[in-house]
C-alpha positions as CSV (number, residue, x, y, z in Angstrom):
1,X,271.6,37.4,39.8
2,X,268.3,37.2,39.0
3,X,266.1,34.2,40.4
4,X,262.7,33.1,39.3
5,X,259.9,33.2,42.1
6,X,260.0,30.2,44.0
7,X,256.0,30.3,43.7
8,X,256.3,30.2,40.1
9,X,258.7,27.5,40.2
10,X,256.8,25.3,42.1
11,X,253.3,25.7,39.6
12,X,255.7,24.9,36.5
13,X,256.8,21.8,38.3
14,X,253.6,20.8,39.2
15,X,252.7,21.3,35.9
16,X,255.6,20.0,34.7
17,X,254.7,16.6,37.1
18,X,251.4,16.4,35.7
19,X,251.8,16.2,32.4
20,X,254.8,13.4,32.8
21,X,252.4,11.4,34.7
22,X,250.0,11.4,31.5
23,X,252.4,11.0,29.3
24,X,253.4,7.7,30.7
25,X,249.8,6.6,31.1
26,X,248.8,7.5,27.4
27,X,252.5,7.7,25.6
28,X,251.2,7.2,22.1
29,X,248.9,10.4,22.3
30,X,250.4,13.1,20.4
31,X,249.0,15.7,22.0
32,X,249.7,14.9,25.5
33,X,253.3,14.0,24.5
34,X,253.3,17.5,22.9
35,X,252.0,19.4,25.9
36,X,254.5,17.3,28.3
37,X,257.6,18.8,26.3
38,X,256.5,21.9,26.1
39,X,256.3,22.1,29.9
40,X,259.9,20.7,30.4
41,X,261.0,23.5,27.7
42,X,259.1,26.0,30.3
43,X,260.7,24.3,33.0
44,X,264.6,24.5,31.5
45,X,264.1,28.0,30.5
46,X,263.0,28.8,34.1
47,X,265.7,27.0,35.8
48,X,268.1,27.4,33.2
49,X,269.1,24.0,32.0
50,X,269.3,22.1,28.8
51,X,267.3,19.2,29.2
52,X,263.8,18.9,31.3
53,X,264.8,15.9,33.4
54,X,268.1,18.5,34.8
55,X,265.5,21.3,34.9
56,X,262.9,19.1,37.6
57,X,266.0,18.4,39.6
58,X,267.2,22.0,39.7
59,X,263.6,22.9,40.7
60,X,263.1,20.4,43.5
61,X,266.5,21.3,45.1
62,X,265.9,25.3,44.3
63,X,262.2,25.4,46.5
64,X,264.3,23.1,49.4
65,X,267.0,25.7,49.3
66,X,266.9,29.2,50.4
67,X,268.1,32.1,47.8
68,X,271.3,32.4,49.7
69,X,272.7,29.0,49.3
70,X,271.2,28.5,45.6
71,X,273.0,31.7,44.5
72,X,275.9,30.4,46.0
73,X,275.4,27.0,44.3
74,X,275.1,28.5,40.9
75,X,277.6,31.2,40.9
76,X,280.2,28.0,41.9
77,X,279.3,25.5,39.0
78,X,279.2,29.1,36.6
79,X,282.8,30.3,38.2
80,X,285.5,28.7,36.0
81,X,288.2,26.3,37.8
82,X,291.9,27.5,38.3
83,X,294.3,25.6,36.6
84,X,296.0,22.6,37.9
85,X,299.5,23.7,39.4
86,X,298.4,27.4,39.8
87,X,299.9,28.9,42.9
């Protein structure tokens, strides 16, 4: 599996941070609110989730994690569930 550089990560979160916090301070201005989304689409195509707020959390817990355990994390939500009363 291939994982995106935690270094990367983190400067698309920060990035990602950044832009939320302006957003919130000036949400009326277009292209602050335009910039803020495109970062979260950055960030969910980097961590590979649908929605930006999913994609921060996935970052945070991916740079407190080591490759290992994240690996392990991801191919366990991807693996698909036996069925109930399988022996």
């Amino acid at each position: 599996m291939l994982l995106p550089a935690k270094s990367e990560v983190a400067r698309q979160l920060r990035h990602y941070r950044a832009w939320e916090r302006s957003m919130l301070a000036s949400p009326t201005d277009v292209t602050v609110r335009t910039t803020f989304e495109d970062s979260g689409y950055t960030l969910c195509v980097l961590m590979g989730k649908r929605c930006a707020r999913e994609a921060a959390d996935a970052a945070e817990r991916y740079l407190r994690t080591n490759l290992v355990a994240h690996a392990q994390e991801r191919t366990e939500r991807l693996a698909p569930s036996a069925p109930s009363g399988a022996a």
